[in-house]
Backbone as XML, in Angstrom:
<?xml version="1.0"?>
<chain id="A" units="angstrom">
  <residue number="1" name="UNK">
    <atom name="N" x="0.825" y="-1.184" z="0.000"/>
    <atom name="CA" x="0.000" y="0.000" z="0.000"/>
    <atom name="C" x="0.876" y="1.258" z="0.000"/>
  </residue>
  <residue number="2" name="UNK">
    <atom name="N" x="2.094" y="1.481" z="1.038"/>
    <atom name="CA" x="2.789" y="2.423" z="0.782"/>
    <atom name="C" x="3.429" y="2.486" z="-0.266"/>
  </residue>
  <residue number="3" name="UNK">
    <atom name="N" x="3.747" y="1.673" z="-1.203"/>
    <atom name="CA" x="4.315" y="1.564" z="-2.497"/>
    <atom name="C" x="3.512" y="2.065" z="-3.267"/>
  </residue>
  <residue number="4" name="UNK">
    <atom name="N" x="2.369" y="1.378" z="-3.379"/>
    <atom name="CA" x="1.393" y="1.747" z="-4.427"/>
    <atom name="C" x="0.997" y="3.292" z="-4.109"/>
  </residue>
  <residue number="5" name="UNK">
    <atom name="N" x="0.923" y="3.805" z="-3.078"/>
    <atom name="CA" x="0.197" y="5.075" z="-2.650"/>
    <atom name="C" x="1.274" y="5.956" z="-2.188"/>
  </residue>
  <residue number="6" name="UNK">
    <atom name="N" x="2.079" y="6.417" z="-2.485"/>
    <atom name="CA" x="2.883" y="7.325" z="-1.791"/>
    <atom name="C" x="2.687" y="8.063" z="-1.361"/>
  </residue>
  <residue number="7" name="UNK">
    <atom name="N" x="1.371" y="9.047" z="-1.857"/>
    <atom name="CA" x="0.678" y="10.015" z="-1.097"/>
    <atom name="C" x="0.094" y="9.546" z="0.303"/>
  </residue>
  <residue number="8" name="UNK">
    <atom name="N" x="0.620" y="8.380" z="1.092"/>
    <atom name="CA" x="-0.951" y="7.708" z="1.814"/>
    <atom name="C" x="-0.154" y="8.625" z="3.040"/>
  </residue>
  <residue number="9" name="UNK">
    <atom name="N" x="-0.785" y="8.650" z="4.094"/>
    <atom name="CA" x="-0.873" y="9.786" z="4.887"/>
    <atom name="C" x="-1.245" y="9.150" z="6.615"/>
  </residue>
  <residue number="10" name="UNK">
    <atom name="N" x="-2.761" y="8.295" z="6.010"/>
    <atom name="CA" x="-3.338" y="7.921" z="6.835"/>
    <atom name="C" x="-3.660" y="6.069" z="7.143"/>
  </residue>
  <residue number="11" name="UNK">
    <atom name="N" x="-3.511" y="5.492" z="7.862"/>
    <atom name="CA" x="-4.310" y="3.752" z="7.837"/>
    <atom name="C" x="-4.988" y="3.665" z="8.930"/>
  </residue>
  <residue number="12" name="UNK">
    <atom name="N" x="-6.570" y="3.016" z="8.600"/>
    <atom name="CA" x="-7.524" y="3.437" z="8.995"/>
    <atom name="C" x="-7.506" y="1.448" z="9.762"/>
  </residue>
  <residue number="13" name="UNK">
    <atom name="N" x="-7.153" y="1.251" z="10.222"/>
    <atom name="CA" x="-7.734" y="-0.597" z="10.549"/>
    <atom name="C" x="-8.382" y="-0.924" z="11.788"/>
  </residue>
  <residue number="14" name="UNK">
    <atom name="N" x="-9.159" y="-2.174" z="11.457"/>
    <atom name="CA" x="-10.395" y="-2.755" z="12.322"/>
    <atom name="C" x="-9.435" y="-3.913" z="12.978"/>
  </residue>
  <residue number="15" name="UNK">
    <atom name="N" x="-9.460" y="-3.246" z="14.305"/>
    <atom name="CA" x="-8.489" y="-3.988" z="14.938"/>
    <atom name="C" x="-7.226" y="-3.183" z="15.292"/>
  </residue>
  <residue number="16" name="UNK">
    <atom name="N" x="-6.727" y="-3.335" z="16.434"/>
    <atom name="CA" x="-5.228" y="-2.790" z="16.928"/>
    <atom name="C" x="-3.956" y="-3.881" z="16.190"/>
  </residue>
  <residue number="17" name="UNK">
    <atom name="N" x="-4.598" y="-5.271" z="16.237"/>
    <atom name="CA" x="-3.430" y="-5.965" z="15.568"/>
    <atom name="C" x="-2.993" y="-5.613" z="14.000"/>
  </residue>
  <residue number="18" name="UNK">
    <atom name="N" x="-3.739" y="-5.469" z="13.524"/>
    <atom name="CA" x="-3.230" y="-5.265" z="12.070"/>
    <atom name="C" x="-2.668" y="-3.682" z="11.951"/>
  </residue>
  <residue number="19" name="UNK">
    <atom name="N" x="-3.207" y="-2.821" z="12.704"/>
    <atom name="CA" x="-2.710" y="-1.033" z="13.454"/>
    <atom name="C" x="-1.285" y="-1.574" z="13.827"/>
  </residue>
  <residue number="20" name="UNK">
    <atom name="N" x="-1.045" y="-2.368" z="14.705"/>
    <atom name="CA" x="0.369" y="-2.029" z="15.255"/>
    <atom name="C" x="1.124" y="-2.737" z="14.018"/>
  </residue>
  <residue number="21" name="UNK">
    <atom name="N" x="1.020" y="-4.106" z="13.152"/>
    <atom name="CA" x="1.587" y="-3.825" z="12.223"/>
    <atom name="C" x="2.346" y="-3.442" z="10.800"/>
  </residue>
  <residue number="22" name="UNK">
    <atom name="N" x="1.063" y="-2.353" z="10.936"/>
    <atom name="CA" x="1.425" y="-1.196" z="10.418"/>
    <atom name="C" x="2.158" y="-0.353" z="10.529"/>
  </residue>
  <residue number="23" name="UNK">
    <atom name="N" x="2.298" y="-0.053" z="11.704"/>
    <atom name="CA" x="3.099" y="1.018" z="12.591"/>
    <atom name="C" x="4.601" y="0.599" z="11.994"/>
  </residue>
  <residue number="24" name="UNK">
    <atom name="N" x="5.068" y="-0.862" z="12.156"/>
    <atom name="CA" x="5.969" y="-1.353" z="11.808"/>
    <atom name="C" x="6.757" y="-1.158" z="10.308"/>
  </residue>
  <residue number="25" name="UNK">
    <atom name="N" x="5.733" y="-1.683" z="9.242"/>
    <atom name="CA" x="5.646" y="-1.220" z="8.063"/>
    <atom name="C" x="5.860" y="0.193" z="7.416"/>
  </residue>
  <residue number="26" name="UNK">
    <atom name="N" x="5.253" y="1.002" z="8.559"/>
    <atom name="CA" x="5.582" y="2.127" z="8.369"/>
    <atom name="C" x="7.208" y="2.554" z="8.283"/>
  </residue>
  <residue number="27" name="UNK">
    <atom name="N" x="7.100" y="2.275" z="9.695"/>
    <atom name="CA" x="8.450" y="3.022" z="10.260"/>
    <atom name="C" x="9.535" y="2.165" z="9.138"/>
  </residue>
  <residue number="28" name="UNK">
    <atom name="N" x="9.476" y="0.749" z="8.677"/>
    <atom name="CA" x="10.303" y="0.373" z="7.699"/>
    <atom name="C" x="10.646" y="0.960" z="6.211"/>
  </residue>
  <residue number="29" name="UNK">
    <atom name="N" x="9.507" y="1.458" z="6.410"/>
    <atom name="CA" x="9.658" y="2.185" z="4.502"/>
    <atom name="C" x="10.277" y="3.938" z="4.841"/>
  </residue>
  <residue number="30" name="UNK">
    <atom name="N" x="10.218" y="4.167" z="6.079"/>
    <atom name="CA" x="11.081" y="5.516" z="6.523"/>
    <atom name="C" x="9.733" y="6.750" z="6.549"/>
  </residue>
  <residue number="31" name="UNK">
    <atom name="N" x="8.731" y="6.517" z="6.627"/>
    <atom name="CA" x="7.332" y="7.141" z="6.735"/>
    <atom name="C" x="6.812" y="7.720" z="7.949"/>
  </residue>
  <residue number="32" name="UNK">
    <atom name="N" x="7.886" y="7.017" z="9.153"/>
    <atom name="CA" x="6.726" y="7.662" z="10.287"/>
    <atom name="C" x="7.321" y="8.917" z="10.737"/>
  </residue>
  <residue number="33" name="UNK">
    <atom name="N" x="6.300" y="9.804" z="10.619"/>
    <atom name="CA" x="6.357" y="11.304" z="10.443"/>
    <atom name="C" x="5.165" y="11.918" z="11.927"/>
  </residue>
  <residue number="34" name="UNK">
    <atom name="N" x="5.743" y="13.233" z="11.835"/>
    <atom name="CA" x="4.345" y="14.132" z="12.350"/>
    <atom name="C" x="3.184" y="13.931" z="11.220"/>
  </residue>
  <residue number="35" name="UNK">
    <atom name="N" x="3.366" y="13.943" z="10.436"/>
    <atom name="CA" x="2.593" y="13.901" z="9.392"/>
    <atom name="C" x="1.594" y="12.597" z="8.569"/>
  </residue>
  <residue number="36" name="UNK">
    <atom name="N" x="2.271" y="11.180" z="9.601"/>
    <atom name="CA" x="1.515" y="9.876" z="9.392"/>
    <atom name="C" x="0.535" y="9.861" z="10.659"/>
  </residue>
  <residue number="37" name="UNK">
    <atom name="N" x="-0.623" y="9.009" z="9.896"/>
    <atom name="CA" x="-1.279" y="8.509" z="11.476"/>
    <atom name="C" x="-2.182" y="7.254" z="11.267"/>
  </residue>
  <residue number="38" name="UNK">
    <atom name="N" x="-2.046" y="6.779" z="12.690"/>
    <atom name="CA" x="-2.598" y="5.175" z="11.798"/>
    <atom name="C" x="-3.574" y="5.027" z="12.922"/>
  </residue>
  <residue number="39" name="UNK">
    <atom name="N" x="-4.767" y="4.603" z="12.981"/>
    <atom name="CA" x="-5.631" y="4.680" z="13.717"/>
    <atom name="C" x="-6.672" y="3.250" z="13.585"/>
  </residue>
  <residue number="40" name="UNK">
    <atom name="N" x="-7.073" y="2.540" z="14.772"/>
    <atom name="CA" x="-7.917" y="1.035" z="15.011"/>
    <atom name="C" x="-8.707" y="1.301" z="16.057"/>
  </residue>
  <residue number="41" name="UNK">
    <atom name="N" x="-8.982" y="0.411" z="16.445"/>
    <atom name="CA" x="-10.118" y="-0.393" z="17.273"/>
    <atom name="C" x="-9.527" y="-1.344" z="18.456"/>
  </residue>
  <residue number="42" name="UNK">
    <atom name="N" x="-10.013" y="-1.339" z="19.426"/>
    <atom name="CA" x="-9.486" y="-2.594" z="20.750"/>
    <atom name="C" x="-8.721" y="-2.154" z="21.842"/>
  </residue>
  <residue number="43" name="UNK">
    <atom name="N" x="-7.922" y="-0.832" z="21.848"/>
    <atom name="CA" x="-7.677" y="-0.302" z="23.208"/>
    <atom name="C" x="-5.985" y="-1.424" z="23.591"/>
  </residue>
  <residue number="44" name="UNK">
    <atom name="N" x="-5.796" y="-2.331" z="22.462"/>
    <atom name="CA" x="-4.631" y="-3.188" z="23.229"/>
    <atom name="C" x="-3.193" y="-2.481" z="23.950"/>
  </residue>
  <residue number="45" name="UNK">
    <atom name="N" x="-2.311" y="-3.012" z="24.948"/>
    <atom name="CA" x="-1.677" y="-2.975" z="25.435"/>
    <atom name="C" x="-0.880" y="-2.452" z="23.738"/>
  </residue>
  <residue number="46" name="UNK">
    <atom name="N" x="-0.734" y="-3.230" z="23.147"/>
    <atom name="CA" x="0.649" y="-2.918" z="22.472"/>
    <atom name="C" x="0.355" y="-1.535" z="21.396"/>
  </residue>
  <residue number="47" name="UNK">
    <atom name="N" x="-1.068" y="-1.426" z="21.322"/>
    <atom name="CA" x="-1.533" y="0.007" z="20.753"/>
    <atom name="C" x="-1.452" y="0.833" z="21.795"/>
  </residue>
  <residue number="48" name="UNK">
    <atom name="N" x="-1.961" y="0.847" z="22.906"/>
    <atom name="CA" x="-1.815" y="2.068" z="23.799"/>
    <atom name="C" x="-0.187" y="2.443" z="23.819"/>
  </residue>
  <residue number="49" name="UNK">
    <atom name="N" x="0.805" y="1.782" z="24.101"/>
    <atom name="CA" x="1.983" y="1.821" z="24.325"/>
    <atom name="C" x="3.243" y="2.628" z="23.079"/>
  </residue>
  <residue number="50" name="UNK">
    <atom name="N" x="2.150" y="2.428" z="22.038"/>
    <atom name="CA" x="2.418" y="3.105" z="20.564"/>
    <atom name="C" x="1.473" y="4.914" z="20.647"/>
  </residue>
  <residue number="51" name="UNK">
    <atom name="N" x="0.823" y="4.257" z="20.970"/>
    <atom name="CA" x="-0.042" y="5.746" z="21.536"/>
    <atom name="C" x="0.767" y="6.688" z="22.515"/>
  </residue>
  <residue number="52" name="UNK">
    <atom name="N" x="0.950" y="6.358" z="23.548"/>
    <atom name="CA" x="1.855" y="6.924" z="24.418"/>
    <atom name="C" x="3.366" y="7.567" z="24.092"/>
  </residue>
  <residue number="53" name="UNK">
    <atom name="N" x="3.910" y="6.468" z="23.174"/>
    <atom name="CA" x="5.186" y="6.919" z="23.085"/>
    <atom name="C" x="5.270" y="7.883" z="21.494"/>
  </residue>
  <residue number="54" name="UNK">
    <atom name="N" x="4.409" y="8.502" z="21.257"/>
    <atom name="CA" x="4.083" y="9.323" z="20.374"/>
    <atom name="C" x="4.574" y="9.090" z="19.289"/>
  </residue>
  <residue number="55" name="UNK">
    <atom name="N" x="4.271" y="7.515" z="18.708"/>
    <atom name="CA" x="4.801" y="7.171" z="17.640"/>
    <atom name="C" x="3.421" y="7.315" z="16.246"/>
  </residue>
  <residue number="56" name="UNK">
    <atom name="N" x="3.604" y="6.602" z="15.245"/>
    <atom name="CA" x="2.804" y="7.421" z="14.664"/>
    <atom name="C" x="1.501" y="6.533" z="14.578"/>
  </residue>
  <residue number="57" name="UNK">
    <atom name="N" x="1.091" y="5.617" z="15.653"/>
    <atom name="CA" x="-0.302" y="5.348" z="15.760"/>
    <atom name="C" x="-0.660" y="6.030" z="16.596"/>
  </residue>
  <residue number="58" name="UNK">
    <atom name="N" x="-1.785" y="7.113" z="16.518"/>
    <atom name="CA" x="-2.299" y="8.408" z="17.112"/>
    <atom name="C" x="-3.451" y="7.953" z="17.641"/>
  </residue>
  <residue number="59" name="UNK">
    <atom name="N" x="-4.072" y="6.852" z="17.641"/>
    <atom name="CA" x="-5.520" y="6.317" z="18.104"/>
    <atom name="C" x="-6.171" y="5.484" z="18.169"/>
  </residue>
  <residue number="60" name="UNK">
    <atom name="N" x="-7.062" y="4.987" z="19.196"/>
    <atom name="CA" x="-7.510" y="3.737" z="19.166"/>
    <atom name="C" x="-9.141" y="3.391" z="20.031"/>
  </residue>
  <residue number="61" name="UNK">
    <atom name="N" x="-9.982" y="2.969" z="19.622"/>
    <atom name="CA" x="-11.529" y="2.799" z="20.227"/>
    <atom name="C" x="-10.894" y="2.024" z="21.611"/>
  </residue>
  <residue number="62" name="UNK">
    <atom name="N" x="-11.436" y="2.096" z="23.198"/>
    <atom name="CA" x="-11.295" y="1.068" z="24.131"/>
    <atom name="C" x="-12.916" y="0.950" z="24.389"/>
  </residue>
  <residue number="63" name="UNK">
    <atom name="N" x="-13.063" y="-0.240" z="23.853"/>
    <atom name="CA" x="-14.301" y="-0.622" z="24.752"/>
    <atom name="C" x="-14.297" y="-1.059" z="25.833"/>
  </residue>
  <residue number="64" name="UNK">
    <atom name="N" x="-15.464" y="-0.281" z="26.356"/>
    <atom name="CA" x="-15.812" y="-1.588" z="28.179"/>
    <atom name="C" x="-15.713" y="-2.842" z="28.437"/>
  </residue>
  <residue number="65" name="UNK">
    <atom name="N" x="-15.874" y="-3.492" z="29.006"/>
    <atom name="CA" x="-15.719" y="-4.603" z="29.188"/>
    <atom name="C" x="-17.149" y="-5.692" z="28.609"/>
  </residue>
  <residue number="66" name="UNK">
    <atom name="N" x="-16.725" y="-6.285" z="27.638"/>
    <atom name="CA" x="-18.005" y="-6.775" z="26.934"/>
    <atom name="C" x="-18.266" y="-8.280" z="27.880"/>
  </residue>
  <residue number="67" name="UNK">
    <atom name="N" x="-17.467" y="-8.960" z="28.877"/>
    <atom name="CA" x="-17.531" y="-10.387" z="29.298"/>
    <atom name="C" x="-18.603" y="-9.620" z="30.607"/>
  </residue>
  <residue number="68" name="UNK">
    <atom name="N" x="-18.082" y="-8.377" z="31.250"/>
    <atom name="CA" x="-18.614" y="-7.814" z="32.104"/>
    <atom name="C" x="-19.870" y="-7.469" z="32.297"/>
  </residue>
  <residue number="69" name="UNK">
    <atom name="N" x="-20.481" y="-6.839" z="30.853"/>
    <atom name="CA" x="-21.667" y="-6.354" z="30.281"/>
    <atom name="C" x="-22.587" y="-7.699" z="29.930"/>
  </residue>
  <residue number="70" name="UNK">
    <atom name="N" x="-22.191" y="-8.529" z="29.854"/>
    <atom name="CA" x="-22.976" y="-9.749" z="29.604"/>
    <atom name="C" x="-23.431" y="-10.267" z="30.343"/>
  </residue>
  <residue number="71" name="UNK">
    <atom name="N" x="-22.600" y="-10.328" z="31.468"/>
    <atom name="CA" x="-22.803" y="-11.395" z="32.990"/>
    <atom name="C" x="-23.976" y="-10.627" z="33.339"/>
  </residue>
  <residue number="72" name="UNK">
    <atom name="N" x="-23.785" y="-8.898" z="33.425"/>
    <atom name="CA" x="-24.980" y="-8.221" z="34.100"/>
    <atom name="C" x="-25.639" y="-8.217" z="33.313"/>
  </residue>
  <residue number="73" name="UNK">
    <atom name="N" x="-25.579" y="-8.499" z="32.263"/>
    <atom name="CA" x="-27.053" y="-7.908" z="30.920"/>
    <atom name="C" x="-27.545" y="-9.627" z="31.233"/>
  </residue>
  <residue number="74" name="UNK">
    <atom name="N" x="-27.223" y="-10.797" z="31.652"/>
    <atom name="CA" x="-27.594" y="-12.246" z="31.928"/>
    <atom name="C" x="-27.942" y="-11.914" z="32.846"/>
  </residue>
  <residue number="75" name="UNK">
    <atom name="N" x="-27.384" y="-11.554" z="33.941"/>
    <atom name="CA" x="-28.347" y="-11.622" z="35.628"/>
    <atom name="C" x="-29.787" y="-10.529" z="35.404"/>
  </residue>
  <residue number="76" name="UNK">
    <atom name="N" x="-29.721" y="-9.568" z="35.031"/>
    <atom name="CA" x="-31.112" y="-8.894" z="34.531"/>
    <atom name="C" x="-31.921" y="-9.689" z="33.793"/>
  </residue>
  <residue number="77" name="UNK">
    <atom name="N" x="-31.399" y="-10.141" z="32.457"/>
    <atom name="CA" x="-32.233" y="-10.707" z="31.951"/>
    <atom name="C" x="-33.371" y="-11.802" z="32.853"/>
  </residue>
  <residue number="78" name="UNK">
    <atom name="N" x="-32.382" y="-12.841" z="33.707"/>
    <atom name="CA" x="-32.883" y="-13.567" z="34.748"/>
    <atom name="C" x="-33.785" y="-12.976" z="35.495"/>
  </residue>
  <residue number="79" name="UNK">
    <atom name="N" x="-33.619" y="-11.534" z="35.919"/>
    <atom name="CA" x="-34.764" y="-11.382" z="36.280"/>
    <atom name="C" x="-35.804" y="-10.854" z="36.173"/>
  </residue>
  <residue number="80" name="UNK">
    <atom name="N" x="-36.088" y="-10.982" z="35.111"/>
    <atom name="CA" x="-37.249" y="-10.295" z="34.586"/>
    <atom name="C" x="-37.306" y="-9.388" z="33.252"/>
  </residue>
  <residue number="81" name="UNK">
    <atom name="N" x="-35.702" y="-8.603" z="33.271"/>
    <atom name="CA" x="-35.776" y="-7.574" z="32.679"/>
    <atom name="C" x="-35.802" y="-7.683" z="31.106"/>
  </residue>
  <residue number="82" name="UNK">
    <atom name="N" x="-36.521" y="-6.861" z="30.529"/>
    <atom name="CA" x="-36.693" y="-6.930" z="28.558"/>
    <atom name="C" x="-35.486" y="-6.588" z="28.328"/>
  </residue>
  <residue number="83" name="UNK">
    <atom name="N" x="-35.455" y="-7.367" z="27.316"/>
    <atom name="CA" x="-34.312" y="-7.111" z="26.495"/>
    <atom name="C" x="-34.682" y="-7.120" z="25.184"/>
  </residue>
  <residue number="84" name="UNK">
    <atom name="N" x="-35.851" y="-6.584" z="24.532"/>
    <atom name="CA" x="-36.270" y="-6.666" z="22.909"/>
    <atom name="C" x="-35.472" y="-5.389" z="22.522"/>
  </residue>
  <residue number="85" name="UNK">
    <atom name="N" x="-35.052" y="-4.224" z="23.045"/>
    <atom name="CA" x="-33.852" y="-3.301" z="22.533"/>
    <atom name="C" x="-32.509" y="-3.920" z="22.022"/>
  </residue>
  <residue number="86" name="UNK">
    <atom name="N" x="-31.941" y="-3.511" z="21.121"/>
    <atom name="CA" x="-30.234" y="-3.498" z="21.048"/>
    <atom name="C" x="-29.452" y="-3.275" z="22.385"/>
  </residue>
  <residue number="87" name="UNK">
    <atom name="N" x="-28.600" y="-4.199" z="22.781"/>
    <atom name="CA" x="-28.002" y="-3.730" z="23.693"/>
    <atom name="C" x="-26.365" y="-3.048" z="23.394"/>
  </residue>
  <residue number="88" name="UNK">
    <atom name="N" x="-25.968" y="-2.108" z="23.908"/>
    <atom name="CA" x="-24.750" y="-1.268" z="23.343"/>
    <atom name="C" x="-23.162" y="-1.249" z="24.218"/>
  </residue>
  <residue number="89" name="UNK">
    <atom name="N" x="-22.521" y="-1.442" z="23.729"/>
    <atom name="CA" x="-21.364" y="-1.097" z="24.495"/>
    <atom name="C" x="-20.759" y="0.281" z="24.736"/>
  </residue>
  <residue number="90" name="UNK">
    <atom name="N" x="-20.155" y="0.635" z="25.965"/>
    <atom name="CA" x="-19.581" y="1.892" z="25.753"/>
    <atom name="C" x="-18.279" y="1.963" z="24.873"/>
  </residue>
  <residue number="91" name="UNK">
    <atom name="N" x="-17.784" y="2.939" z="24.182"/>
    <atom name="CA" x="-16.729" y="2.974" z="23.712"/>
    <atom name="C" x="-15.770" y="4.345" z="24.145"/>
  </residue>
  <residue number="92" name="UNK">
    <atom name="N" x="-14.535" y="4.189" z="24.024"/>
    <atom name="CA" x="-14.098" y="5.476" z="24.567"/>
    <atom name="C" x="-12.392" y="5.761" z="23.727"/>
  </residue>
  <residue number="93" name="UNK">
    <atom name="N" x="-12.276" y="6.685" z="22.917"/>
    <atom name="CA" x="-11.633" y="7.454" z="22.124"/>
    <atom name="C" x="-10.369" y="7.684" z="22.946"/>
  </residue>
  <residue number="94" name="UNK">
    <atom name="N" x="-9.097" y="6.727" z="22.202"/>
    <atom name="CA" x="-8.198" y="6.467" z="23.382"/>
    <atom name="C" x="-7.091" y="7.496" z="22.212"/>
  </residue>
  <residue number="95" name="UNK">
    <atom name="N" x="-6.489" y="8.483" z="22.538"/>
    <atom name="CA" x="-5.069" y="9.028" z="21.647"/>
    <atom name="C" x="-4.220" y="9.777" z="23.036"/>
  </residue>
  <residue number="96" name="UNK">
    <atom name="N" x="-3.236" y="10.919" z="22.362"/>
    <atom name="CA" x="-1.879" y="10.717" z="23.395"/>
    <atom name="C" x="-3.003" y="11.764" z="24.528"/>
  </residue>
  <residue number="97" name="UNK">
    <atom name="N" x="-4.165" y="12.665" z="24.245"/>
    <atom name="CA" x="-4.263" y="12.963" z="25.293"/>
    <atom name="C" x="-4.942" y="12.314" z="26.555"/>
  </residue>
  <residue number="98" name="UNK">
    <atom name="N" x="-5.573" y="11.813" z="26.464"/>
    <atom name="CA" x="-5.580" y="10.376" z="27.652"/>
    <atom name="C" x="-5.365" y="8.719" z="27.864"/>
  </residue>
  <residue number="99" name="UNK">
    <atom name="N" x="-4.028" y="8.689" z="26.908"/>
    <atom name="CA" x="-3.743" y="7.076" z="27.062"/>
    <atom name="C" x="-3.248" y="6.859" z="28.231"/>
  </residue>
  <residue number="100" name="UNK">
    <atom name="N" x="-2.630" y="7.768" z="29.111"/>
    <atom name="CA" x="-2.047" y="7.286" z="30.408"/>
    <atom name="C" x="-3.209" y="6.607" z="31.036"/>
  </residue>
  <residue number="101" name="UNK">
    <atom name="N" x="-4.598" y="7.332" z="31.283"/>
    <atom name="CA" x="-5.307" y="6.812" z="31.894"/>
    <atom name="C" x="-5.701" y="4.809" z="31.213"/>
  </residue>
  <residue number="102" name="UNK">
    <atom name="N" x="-5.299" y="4.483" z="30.681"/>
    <atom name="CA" x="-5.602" y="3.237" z="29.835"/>
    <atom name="C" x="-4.281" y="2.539" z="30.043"/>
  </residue>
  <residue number="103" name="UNK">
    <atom name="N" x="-3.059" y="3.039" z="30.311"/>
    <atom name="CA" x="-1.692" y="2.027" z="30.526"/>
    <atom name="C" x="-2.201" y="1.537" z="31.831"/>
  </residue>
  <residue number="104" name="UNK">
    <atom name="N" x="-1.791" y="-0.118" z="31.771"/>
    <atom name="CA" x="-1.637" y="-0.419" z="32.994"/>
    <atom name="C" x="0.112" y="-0.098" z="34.163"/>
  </residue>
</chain>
């Protein structure tokens, strides 16, 4: 893709694993700039840690805890409660200005 696109600027991926390597790819072809930014999904350890150290993956979705949200969205259900709605996860917009809060 960086071959083919030299103009590319930005990588957009579903998922932190295929984000971080990118990051890699990047930095191999001599690309990672103020000016690159590579941005996913999943909140992982090895994306936040790329986040933090102000390399050029700038962002990443952390969702809540979905094993968490289940157990309680199961014990409600048990008792009584409807569930004919969509049920939603929170999501929360992880880049360098609050990844500290997300490092363990």
């Amino acid at each position: 893709m960086l071959q083919k696109y030299p103009e590319l600027d930005t990588i957009l991926c579903y998922g932190d694993a295929a984000a971080t390597e990118s990051v890699e790819a990047v930095k191999a072809a001599g690309r990672n700039s103020d000016d690159f930014g590579i941005f996913a999904c999943d909140g992982t350890d090895a994306a936040l840690k790329y986040i933090a150290s102000n390399d050029v993956m700038r962002g990443t979705i952390h969702f809540t805890s979905v094993a968490k949200q289940t157990f309680d969205d199961y014990e409600a259900y048990a008792q009584g409660k409807d569930f004919s709605q969509p049920v939603f996860t929170d999501t929360v917009a992880v880049t360098a200005d609050n990844v500290k809060d997300f490092l363990n």
